[in-house]
C-alpha positions as CSV (number, residue, x, y, z in Angstrom):
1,X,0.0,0.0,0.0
2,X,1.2,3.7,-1.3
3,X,2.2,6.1,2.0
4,X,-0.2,8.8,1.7
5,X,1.8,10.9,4.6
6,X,4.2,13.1,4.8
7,X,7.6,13.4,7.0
8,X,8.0,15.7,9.9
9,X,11.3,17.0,7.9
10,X,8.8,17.7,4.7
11,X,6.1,19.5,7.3
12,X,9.1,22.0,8.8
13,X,10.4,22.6,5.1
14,X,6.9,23.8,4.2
15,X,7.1,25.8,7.7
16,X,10.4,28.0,6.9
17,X,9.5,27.8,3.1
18,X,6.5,29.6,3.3
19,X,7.4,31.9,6.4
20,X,10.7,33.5,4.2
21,X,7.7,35.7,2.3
22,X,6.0,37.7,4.9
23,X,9.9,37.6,6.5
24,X,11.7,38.7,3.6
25,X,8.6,41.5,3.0
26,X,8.3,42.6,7.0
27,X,12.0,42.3,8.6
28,X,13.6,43.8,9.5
29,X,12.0,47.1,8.8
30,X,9.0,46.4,10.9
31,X,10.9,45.9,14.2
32,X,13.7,48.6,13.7
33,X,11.4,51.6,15.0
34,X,11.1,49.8,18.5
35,X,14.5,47.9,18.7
36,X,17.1,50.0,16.4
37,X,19.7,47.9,15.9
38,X,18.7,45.5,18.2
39,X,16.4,44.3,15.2
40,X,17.9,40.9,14.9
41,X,17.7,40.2,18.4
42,X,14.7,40.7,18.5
43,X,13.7,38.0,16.4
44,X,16.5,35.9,19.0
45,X,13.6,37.0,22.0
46,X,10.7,35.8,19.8
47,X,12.1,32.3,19.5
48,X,11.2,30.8,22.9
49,X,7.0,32.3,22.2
50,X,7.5,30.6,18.6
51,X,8.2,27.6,20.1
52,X,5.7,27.8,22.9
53,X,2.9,28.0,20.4
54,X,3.9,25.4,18.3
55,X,4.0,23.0,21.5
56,X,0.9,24.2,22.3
57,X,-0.8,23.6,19.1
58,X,1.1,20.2,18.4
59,X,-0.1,19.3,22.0
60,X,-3.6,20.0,20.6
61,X,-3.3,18.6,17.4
62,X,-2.6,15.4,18.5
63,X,-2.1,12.9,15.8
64,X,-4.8,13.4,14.2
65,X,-4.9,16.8,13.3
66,X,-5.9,20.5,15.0
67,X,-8.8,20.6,13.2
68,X,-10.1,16.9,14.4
69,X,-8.5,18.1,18.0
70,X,-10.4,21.2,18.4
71,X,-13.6,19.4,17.3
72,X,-13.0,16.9,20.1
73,X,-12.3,18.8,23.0
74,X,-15.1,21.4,22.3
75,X,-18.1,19.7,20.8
76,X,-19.0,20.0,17.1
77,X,-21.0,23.2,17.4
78,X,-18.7,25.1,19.5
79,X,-15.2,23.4,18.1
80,X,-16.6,24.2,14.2
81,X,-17.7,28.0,15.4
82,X,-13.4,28.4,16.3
83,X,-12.7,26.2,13.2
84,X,-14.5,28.8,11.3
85,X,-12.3,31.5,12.6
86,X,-9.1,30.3,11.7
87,X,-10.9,29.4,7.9
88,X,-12.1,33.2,7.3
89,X,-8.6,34.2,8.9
90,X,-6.8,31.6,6.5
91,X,-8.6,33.2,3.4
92,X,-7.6,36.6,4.9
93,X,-4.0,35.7,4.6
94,X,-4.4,33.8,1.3
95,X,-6.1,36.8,-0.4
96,X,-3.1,39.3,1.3
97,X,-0.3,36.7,-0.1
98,X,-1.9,36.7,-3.7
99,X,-1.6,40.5,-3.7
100,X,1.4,41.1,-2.3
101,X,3.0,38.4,-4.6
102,X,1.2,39.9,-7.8
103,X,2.7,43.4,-6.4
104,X,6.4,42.1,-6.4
105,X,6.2,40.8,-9.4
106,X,4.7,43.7,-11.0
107,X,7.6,45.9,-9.6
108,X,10.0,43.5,-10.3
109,X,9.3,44.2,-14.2
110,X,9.9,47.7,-13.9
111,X,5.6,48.2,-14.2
112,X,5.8,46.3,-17.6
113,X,2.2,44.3,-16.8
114,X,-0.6,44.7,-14.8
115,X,-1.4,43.5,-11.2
116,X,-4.5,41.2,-12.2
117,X,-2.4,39.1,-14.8
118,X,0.6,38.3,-12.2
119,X,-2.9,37.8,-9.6
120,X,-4.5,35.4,-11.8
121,X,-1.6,33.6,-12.9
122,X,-0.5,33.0,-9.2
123,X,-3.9,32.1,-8.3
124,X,-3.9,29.4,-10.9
125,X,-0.8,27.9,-9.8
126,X,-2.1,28.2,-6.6
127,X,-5.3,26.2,-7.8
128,X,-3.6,23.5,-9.3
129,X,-1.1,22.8,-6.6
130,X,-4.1,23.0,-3.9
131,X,-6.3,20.1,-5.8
132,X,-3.6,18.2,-5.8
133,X,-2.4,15.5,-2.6
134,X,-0.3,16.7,0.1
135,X,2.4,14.8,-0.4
136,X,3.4,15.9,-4.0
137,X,3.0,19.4,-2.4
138,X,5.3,18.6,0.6
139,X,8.1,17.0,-1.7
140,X,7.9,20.6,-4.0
141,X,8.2,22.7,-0.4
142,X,11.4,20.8,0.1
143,X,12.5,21.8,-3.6
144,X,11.5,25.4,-2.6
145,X,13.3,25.5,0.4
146,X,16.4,24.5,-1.3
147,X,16.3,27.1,-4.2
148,X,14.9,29.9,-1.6
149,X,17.9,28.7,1.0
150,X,20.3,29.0,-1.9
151,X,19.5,32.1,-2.9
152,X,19.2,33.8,0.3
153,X,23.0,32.2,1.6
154,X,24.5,34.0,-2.0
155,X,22.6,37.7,-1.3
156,X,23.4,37.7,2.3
157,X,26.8,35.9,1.9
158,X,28.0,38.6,-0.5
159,X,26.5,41.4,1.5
160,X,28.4,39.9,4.4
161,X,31.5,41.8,3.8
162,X,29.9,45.0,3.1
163,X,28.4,44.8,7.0
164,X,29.7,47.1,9.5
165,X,29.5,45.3,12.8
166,X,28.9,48.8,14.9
167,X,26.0,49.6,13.2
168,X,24.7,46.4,15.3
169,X,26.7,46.4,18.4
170,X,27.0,47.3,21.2
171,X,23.2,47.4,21.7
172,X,23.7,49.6,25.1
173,X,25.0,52.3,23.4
174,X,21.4,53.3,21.9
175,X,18.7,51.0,23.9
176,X,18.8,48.7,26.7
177,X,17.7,46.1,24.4
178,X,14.6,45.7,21.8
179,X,11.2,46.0,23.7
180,X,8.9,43.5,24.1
181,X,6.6,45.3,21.1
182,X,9.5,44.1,18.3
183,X,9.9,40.6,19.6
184,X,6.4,39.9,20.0
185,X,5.9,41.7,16.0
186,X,8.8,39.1,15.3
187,X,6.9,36.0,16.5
188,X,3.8,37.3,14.9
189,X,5.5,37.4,11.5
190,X,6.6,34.1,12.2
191,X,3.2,33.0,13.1
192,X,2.4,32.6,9.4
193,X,2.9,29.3,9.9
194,X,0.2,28.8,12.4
195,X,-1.9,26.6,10.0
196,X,1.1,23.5,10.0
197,X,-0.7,21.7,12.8
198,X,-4.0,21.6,11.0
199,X,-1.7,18.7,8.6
200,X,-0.4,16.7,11.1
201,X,-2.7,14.5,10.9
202,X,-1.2,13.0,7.6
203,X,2.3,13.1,9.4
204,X,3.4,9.4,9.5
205,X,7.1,10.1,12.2
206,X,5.0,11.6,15.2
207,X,6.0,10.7,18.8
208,X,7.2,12.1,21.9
209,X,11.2,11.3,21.6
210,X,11.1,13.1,18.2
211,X,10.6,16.4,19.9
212,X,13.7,17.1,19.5
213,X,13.4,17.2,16.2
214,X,10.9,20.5,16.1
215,X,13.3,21.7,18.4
216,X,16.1,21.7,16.5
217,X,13.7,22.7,12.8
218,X,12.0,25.9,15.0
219,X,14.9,27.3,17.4
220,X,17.5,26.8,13.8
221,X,14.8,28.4,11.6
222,X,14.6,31.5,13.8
223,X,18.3,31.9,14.6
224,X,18.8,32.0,10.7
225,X,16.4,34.2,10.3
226,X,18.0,36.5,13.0
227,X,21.1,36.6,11.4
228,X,19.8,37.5,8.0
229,X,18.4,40.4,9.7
230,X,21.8,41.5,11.5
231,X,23.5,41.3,7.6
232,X,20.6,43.6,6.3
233,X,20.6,45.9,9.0
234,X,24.6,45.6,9.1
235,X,24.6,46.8,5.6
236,X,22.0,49.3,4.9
237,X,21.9,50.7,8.4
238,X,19.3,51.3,10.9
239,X,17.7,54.6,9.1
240,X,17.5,53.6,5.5
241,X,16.4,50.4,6.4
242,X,13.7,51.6,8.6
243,X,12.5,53.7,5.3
244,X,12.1,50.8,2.5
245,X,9.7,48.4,2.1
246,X,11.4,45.2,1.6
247,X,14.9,45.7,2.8
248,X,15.5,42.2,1.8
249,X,15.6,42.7,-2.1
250,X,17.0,46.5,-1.5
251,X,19.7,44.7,-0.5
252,X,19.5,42.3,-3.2
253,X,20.0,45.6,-5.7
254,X,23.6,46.0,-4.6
255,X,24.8,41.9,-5.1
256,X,26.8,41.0,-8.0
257,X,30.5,39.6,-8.9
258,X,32.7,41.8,-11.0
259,X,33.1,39.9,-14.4
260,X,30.4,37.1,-13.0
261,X,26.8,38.9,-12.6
262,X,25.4,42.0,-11.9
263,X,22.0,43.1,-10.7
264,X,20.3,39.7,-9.4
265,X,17.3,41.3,-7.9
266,X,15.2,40.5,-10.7
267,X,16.0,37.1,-10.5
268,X,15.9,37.0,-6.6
269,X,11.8,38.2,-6.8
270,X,11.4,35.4,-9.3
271,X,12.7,33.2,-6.7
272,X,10.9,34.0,-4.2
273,X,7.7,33.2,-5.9
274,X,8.6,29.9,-4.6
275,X,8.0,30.9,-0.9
276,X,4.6,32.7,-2.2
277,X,3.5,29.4,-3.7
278,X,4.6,27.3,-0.3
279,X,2.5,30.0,1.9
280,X,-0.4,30.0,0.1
281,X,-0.5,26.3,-0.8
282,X,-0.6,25.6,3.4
283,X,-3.5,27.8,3.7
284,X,-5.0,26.1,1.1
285,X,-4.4,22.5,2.4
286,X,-5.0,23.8,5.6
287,X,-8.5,25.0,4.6
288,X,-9.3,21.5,3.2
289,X,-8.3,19.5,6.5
290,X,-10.4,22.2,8.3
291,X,-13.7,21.8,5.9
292,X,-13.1,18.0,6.3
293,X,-14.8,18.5,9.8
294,X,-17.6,20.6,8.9
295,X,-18.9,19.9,5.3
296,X,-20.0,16.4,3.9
297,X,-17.8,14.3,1.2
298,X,-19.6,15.7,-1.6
299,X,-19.0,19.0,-1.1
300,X,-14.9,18.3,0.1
301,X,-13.8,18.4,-4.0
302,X,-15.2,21.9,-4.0
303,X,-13.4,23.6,-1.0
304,X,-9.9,24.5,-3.1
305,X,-12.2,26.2,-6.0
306,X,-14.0,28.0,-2.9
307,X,-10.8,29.3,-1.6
308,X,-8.9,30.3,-4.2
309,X,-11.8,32.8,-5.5
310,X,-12.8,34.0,-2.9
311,X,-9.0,34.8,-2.1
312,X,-8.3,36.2,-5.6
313,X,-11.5,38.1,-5.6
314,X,-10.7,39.4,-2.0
315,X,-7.2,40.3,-3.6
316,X,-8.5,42.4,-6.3
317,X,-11.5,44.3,-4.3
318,X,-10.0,44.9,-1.0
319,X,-7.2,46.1,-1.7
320,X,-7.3,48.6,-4.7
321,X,-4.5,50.8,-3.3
322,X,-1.2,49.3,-4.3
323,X,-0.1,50.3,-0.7
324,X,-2.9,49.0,1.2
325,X,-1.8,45.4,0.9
326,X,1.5,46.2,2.6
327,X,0.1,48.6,5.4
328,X,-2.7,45.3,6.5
329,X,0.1,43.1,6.4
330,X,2.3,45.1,8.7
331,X,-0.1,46.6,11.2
332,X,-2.9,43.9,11.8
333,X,-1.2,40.6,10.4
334,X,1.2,39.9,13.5
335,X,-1.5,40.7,16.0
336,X,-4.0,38.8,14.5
337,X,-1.4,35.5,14.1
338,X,-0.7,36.0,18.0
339,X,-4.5,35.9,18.8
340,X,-4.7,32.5,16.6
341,X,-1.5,31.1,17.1
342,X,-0.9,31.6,20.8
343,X,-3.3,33.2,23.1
344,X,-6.4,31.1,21.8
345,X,-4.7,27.9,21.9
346,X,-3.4,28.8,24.9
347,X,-7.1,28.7,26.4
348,X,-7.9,25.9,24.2
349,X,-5.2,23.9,26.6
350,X,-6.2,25.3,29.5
351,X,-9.5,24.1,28.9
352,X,-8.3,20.4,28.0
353,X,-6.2,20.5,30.9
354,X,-8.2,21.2,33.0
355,X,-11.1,18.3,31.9
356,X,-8.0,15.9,31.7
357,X,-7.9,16.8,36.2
358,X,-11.4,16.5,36.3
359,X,-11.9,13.1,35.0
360,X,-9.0,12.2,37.0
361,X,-10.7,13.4,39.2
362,X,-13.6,11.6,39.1
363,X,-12.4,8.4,38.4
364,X,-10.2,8.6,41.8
365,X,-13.5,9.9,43.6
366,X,-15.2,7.0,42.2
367,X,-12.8,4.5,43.3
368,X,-12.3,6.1,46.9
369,X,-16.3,5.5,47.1
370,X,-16.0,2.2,46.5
């Protein structure tokens, strides 16, 4: 019989796959007015809540899934009205990473295009990729990863010599250290991946002695990511990064090898398509898993059509403003991701704790009466 599951390896390349969009988009600009130069270690500080909230999901998901774990521990109504939540805020997310995808690769081109082709075109991609099984998707996020890890090592391994180290140390010189507004912005950038525990349930490797293993995946993840952040801000400094958009491929402008290449930003945005694609096809699975618990069989084939309208359409109405896209995504995004990703599973195992003691309770009362 064919494995229809996928590794824990494959789920945590999908993770750091799709989270090196919003990253590469939001830091470090987004944390440098509350931590300076003390961007990067900021992202060090969100690491431990990172982790926290993927034990508490994983603790909730079980190994059958968030979705079927939620369901379980609240009832069907009640379990399918929070199931709906993190549905309308996966299509939220889906319909802000099909615009802000379309928008880099409309600038990317020098404005040669228009925003609804590059829209549609993802959307498609997206579409296809969504209808297909998980595992074909998981084994392409690994592919992704590679390119996207590749390309990231040669921008910020060239820049790497162009850093000034005092434009990052010493932190006291400046601020005490970043406050706790830019590390929790940092995990809530991060928190992207919040919809990973909704697959689990087609993870085949699960146990407790492998948690080492999303140990070592999450805690490595974010310390890479910290140090790409301490090369950008190294090199462009804490001022002119604070002012561009997407310090990231700013920085990507100034790479090349006399004689070799020049100019690889174009080719860099191309690239990165691959992390857009990995992002939105998690929602996307995610959002089938979910519906699994709430519609009937016959209506299941439907759900990635559903989605990827409704985000496309979303992409095109909400946000006319070529701006707008990029303001939601910085100022509502992380909070929202900590609301889902933490706090609410947070309660969710404070509840299921908390039944766990009772019917340990009562089966000890029970016993004592006897």
């Amino acid at each position: 019989m064919k494995d229809n599951k996928i590794s824990r390896t494959q789920l945590m390349a999908l993770l750091w796959a799709g989270v090196m969009a919003p990253a590469a988009e939001l830091l470090p600009s987004l944390l440098l007015p509350g931590a300076g130069r003390g961007a990067w270690l900021a992202v060090v500080l969100a690491a431990p809540l990172v982790l926290a909230a993927g034990w508490l999901l994983g603790s909730l998901a079980g190994r059958e899934g968030l979705a079927r774990g939620v369901t379980g521990l609240l009832g069907r109504w009640l379990g399918g009205a929070v199931l709906l939540l993190y549905i309308v805020w996966a299509l939220c997310l889906l319909s802000l990473r099909l615009r802000l995808c379309a928008q880099r690769l409309l600038a990317s081109g020098e404005r040669d295009g228009a925003l609804w082709f590059f829209l549609l075109s993802v959307a498609a991609v997206l579409l296809w990729m969504g209808r297909g099984k998980l595992t074909a998707f998981a084994r392409a996020g690994q592919l992704f990863l590679t390119a996207l890890l590749i390309t990231a090592g040669v921008v910020l391994g060239l820049s790497l010599f162009q850093a000034r180290p005092e434009r990052l140390l010493p932190l006291w010189w400046t601020e005490a250290g970043p406050p706790l507004q830019a590390a929790l912005s940092a995990a809530g950038v991060m928190g992207w991946g919040l919809f990973l525990p909704f697959l689990m349930g087609d993870v085949r490797d699960q146990g407790e002695k492998k948690n080492w293993h999303w140990l070592f995946w999450g805690l490595g993840g974010a310390l890479l990511l910290a140090a790409a952040q301490g090369v950008i801000v190294g090199n462009l400094g804490t001022e002119l990064a604070a002012r561009l958009d997407n310090p990231f491929f700013a920085l990507a402008k100034s790479v090349g090898v006399e004689g070799a290449f020049q100019r690889v930003e174009g080719v860099v945005t191309a690239l990165w398509t691959f992390a857009d694609l990995t992002m939105g096809g998690i929602l996307i699975f995610a959002i089938r898993t979910i519906s699994a618990e709430l519609l009937p069989e016959r209506a299941r084939p439907c759900v990635p059509w559903a989605a990827v309208l409704l985000g496309t359409a979303a992409a095109l109405v909400l946000f006319p403003v070529g701006e707008s896209g990029e303001a939601l995504s910085r100022q509502f995004v992380p909070a929202g991701n900590l609301v889902l990703g933490f706090f609410l599973p947070a309660g969710l195992w404070i509840i299921k704790e908390g039944l766990g003691r009772k019917g340990k309770c009562g089966i000890s009362c029970g016993k004592n009466s006897l």
